[in-house]
C-alpha positions in Angstrom: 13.8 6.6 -68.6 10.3 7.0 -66.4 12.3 5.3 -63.5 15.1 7.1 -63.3 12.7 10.8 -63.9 11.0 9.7 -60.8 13.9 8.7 -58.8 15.4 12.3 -58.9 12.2 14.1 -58.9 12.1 12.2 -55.2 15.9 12.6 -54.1 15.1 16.5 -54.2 12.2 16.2 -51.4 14.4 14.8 -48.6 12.9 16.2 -45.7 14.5 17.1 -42.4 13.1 17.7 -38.9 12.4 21.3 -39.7 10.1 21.2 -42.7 7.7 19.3 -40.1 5.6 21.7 -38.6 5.3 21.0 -34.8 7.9 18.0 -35.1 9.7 19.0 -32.4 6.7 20.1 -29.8 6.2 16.0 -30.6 9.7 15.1 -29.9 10.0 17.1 -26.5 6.4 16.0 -25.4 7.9 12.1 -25.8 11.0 12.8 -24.5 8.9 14.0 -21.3 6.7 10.6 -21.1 9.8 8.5 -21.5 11.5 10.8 -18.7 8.2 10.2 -16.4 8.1 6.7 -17.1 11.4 5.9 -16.3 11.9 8.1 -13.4 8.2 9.1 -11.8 6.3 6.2 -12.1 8.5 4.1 -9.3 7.9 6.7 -6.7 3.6 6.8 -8.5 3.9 2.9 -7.6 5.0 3.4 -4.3 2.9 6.4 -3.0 -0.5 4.7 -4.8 0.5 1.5 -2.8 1.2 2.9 0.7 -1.9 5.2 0.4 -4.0 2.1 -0.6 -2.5 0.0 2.3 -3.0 3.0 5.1 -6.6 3.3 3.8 -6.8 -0.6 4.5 -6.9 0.4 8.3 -9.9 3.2 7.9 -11.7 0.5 6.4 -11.5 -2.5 8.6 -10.1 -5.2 6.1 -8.2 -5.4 3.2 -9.8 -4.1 -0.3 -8.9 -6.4 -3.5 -11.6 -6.1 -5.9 -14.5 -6.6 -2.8 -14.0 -6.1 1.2 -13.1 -8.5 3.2 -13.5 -7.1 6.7 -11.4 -8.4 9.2 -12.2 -10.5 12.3 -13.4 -8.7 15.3 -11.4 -8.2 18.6 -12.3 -10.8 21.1 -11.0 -8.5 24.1 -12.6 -5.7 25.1 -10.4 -3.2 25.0 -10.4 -1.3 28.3 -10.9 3.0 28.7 -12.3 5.2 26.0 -10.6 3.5 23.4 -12.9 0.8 23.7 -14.9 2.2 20.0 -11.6 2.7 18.0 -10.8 0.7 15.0 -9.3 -2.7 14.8 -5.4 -2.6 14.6 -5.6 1.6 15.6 -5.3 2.1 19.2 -1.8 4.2 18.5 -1.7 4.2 14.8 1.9 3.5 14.4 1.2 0.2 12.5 -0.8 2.1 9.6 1.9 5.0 10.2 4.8 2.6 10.0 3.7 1.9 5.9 6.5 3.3 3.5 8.0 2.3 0.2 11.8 2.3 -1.0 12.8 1.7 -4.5 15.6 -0.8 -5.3 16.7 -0.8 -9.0 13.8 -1.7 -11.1 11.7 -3.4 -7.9 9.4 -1.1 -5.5 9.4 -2.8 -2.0 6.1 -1.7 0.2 7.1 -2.2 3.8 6.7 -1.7 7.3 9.4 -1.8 10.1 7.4 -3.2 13.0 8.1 -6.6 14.2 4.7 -7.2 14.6 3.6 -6.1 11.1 3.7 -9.7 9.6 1.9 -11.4 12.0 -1.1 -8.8 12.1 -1.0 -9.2 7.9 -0.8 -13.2 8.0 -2.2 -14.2 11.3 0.1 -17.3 13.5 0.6 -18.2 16.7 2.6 -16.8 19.1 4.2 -17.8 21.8 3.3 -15.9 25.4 6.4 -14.9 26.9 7.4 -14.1 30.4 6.9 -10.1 29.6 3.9 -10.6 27.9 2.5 -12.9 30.4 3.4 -10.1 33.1 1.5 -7.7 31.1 -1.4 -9.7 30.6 -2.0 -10.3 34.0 -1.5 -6.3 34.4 -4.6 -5.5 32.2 -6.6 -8.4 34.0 -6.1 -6.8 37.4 -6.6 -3.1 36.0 -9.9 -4.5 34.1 -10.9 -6.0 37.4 -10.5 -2.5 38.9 -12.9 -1.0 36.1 -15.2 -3.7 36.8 -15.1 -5.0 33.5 -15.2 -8.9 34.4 -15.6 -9.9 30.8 -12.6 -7.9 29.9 -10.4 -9.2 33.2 -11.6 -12.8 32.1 -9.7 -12.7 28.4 -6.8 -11.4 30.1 -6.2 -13.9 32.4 -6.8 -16.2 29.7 -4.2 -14.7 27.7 -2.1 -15.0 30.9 -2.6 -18.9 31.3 -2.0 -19.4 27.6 1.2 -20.9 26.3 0.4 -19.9 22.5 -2.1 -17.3 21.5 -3.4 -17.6 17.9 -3.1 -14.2 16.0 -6.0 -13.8 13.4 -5.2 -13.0 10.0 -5.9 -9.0 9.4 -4.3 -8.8 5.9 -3.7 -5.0 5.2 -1.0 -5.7 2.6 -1.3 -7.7 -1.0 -1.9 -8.0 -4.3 -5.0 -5.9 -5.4 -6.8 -5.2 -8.5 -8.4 -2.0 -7.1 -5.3 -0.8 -6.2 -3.5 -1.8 -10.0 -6.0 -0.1 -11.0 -5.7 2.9 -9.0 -1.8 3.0 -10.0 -2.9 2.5 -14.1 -5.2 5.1 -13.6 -2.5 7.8 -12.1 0.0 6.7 -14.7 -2.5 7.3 -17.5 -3.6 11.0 -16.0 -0.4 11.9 -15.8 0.3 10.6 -19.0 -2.6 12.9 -20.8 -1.1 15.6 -18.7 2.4 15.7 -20.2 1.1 14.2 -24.3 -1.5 17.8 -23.9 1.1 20.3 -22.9 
């Protein structure tokens, strides 16, 4: 008789989404995390990547969880851009960094053919154009009297194969997971306090 007192005296308290006071501020601030982390964080991903990648080039070398600067230039380069960063005479390689989002996978890209060799290093076989030029900037260097300069050129000229030094801008990073856990948890805060 006990058992089956209790058993209706419980029956009677169902309890529906209303009787919970603030139930549904909950519901709506989950159903706004759930919308951000489906929908924002891809494009959060990709704009915390590229930004990491582009600062890559301010800071001479690629940042993982220490600096690894990379190699020096071995030419001179000739004019008043003799002082400007590695890899930033025109800035479109930097520029060229951009992100596109393909189903579930965020690709971090660049469209410049040269792109992969700057971020892997190689070699790289001196063609007939590149030759011409070479021997251009060897004569003009010669003009500025800047012998050292007109030397590497000319070397460049005469080579078959020039090695490309690796200058890794792009790659896995813990400082820049980090950065992108980070975001995602401010944001985060910001839409569980509203």
């Amino acid at each position: 008789m006990w058992h089956a007192h209790l058993h209706r005296k419980y029956n009677n308290m169902a309890v529906d989404n209303k009787n919970i006071n603030g139930l549904d501020d909950v519901i709506r601030k989950l159903q706004n995390a759930k919308d951000y982390l489906q929908n924002k964080v891809p494009t959060v991903v990709g704009v915390e990547a590229v930004k990491h990648f582009k600062n890559n080039f301010q800071l001479e070398g690629f940042l993982n969880r220490v600096l690894k600067k990379w190699e020096a230039r071995k030419i001179k380069r000739l004019g008043s851009t003799d002082n400007q960063k590695i890899l930033s005479k025109s800035g479109e390689l930097a520029d060229s960094i951009d992100f596109r989002i393909q189903g579930n996978t965020i690709i971090i890209y660049s469209d410049k053919v040269y792109a992969q060799i700057h971020n892997e290093g190689g070699k790289i076989t001196v063609t007939d154009k590149m030759r011409k030029y070479f021997w251009a900037m060897h004569y003009e260097a010669k003009q500025q009297s800047n012998t050292i300069a007109a030397e590497q050129y000319k070397g460049m000229a005469l080579a078959k194969i020039i090695v490309m030094p690796k200058r890794k801008y792009m790659g896995d990073s813990v400082v820049l997971d980090e950065a992108i856990v980070n975001k995602i948890t401010r944001d985060l805060d910001k839409i569980l306090a509203a």
